[in-house]
C-alpha positions as CSV (number, residue, x, y, z in Angstrom):
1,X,0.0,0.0,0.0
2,X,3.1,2.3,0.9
3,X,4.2,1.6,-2.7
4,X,1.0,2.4,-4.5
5,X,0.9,5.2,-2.3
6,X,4.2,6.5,-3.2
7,X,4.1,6.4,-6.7
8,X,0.3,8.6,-6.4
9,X,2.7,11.3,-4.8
10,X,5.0,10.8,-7.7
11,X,2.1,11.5,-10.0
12,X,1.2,14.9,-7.9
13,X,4.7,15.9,-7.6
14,X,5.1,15.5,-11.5
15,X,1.6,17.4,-12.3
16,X,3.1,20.1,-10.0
17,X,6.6,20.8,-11.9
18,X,5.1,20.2,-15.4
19,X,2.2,22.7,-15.3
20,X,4.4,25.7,-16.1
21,X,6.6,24.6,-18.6
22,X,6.0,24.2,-22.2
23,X,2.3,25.2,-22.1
24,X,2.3,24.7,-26.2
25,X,3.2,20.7,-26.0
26,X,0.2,19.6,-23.8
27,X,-1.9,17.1,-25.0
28,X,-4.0,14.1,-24.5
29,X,-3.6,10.9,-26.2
30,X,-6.2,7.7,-26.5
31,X,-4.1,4.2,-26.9
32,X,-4.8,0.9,-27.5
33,X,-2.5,-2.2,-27.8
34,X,-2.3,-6.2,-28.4
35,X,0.1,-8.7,-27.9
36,X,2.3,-11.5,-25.9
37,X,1.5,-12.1,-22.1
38,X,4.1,-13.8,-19.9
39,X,5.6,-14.8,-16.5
40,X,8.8,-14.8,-16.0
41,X,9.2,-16.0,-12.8
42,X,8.4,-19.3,-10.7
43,X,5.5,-19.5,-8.7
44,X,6.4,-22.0,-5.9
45,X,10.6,-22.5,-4.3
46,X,10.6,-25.6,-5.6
47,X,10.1,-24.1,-9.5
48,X,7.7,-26.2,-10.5
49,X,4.9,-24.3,-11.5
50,X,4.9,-21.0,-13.6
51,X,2.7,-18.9,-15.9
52,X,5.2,-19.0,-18.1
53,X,3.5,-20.1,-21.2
54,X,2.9,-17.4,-23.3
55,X,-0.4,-16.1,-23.5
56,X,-2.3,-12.6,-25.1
57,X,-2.9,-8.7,-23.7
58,X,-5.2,-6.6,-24.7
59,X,-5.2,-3.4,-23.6
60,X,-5.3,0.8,-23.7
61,X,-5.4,3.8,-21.6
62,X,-4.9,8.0,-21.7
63,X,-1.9,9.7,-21.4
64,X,-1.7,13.6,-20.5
65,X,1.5,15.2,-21.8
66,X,2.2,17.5,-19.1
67,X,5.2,19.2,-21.6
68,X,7.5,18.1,-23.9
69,X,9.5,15.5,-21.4
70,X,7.3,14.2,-19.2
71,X,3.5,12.4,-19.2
72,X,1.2,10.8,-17.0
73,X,-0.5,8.2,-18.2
74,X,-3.5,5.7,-16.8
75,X,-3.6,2.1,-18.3
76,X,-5.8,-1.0,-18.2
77,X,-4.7,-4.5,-19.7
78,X,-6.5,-7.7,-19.5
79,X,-4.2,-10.9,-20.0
80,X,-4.5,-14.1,-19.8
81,X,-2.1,-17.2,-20.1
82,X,-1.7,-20.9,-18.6
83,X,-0.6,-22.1,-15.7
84,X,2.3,-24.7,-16.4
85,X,3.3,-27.5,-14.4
86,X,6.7,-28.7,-14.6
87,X,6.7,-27.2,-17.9
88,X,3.7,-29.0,-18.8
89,X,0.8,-26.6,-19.8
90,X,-1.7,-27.2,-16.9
91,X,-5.2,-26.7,-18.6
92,X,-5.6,-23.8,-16.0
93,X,-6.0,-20.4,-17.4
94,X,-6.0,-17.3,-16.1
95,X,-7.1,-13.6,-16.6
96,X,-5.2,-10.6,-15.1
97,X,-7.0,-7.2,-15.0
98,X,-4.4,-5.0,-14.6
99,X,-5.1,-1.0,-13.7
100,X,-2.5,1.0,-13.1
101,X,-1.4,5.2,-13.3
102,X,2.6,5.7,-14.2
103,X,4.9,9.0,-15.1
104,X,6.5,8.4,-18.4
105,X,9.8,10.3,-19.4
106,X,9.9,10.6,-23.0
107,X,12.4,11.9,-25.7
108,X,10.7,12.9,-29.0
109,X,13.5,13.7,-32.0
110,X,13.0,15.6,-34.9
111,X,12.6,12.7,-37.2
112,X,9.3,11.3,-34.9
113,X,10.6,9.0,-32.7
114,X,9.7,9.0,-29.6
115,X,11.7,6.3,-26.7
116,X,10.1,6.0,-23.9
117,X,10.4,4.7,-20.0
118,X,7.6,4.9,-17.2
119,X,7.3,3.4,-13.5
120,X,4.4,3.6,-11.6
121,X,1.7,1.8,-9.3
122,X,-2.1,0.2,-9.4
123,X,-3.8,-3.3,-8.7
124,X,-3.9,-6.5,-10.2
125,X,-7.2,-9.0,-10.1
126,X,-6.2,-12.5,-10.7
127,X,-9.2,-14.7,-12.1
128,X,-9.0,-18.4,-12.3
129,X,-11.1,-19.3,-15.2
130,X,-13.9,-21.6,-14.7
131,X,-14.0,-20.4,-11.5
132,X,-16.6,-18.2,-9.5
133,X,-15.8,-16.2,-5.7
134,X,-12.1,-17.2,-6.4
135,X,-10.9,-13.9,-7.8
136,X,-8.1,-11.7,-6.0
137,X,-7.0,-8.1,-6.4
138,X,-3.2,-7.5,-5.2
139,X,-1.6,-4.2,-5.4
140,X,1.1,-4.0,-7.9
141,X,3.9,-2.0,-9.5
142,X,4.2,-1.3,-12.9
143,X,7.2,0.0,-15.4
144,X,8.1,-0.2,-19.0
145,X,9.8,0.7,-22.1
146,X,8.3,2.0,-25.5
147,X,9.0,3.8,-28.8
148,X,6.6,6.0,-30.4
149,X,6.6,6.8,-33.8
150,X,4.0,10.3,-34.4
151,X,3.2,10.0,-38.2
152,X,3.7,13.6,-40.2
153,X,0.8,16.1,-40.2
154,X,-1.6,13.3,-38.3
155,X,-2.7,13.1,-34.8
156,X,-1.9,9.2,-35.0
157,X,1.3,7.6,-33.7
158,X,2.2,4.0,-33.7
159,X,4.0,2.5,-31.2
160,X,6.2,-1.0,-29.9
161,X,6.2,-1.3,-25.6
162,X,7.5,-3.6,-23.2
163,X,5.3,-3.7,-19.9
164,X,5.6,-5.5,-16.7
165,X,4.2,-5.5,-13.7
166,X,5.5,-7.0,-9.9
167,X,3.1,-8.5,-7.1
168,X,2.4,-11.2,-5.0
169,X,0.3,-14.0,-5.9
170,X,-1.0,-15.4,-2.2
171,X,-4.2,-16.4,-0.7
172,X,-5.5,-18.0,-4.0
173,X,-8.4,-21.0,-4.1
174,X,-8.5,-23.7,-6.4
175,X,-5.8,-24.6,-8.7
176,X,-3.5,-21.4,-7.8
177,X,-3.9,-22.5,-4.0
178,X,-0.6,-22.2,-2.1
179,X,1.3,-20.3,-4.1
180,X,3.5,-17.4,-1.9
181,X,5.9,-16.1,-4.5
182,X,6.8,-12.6,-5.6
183,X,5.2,-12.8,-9.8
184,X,6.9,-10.7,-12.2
185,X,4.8,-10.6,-15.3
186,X,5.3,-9.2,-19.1
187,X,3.4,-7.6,-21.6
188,X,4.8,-6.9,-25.4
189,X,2.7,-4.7,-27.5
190,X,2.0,-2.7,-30.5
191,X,-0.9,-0.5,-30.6
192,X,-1.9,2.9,-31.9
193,X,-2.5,6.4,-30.7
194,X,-4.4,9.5,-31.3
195,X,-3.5,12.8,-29.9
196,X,-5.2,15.7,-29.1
197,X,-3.8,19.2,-28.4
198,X,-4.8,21.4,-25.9
């Protein structure tokens, strides 16, 4: 909770110092993105079960360009992947809603790309499918990697990003019952945006 709480000061503090610079860059951008859905890390000590099968994300959110460097953006992604055991795909799926709000530094260049990096902070809700009652919501950090490319004269932009998120998967029912570990999932997208200036 100290986390989630931390990175909401992060997004004040950032609101704060970008309001009076580079009034002429603020916008606000619509996105939405598919892809690859992942965990990367081992769900029990003795590392025989994982989500590491890859699955799907959908997702999208709106970002508020604060000025030229520096926007705060809200996401939600839905994934969903199987549960493996001993490398053996289980027959278990399940869906992640993931909500989230992050500050992301950007660098836009003169010929339209755009790197990026954000870090910020939400909730996961992990939902065995098949199941009903089951579901939990964990709080959970978020950061990433992206490059944006604006297309000339448009308000569109495509873009490539890497997302992941970190939390811990306790307290489950049913086939996710007794797992304790720290799970550090993935997301790899592409997806488009439109931009509005204000």
């Amino acid at each position: 909770m100290s986390f989630t709480r931390s990175m909401l000061g992060a997004l004040v503090l950032a609101a704060a110092v970008g309001t009076p610079l580079a009034a002429q860059n603020r916008s606000v951008s619509i996105f939405a993105r598919g892809g690859g859905y992942n965990g990367l890390t081992n769900l029990n000590d003795a590392g025989t079960a994982d989500f590491k099968k890859t699955g799907y994300n959908l997702g999208g959110g709106v970002g508020f360009q604060l000025n030229k460097y520096v926007t705060v953006r809200g996401d939600f992604t839905y994934g969903r992947n199987e549960l493996r055991d001993t490398s053996i795909p289980s027959g278990v799926k399940a869906n992640r809603y993931l909500y989230d709000a992050a500050v992301q530094l950007q660098y836009p260049t003169s010929s339209g790309f755009e790197p990026y990096g954000f870090a910020g902070g939400g909730a996961v809700t992990v939902h065995q499918v098949g199941t009903s009652g089951q579901d939990k919501t964990k709080g959970a950090g978020t950061f990433g990697l992206g490059l944006n490319y604006r297309i000339p004269n448009s308000p569109l932009s495509v873009f490539a990003e890497a997302k992941s998120w970190l939390y811990k998967i306790d307290g489950m029912s049913g086939a996710l019952a007794g797992f304790n570990k720290t799970e550090f999932e993935a997301a790899w997208s592409g997806g488009l945006s439109y931009r509005f200036a204000l």
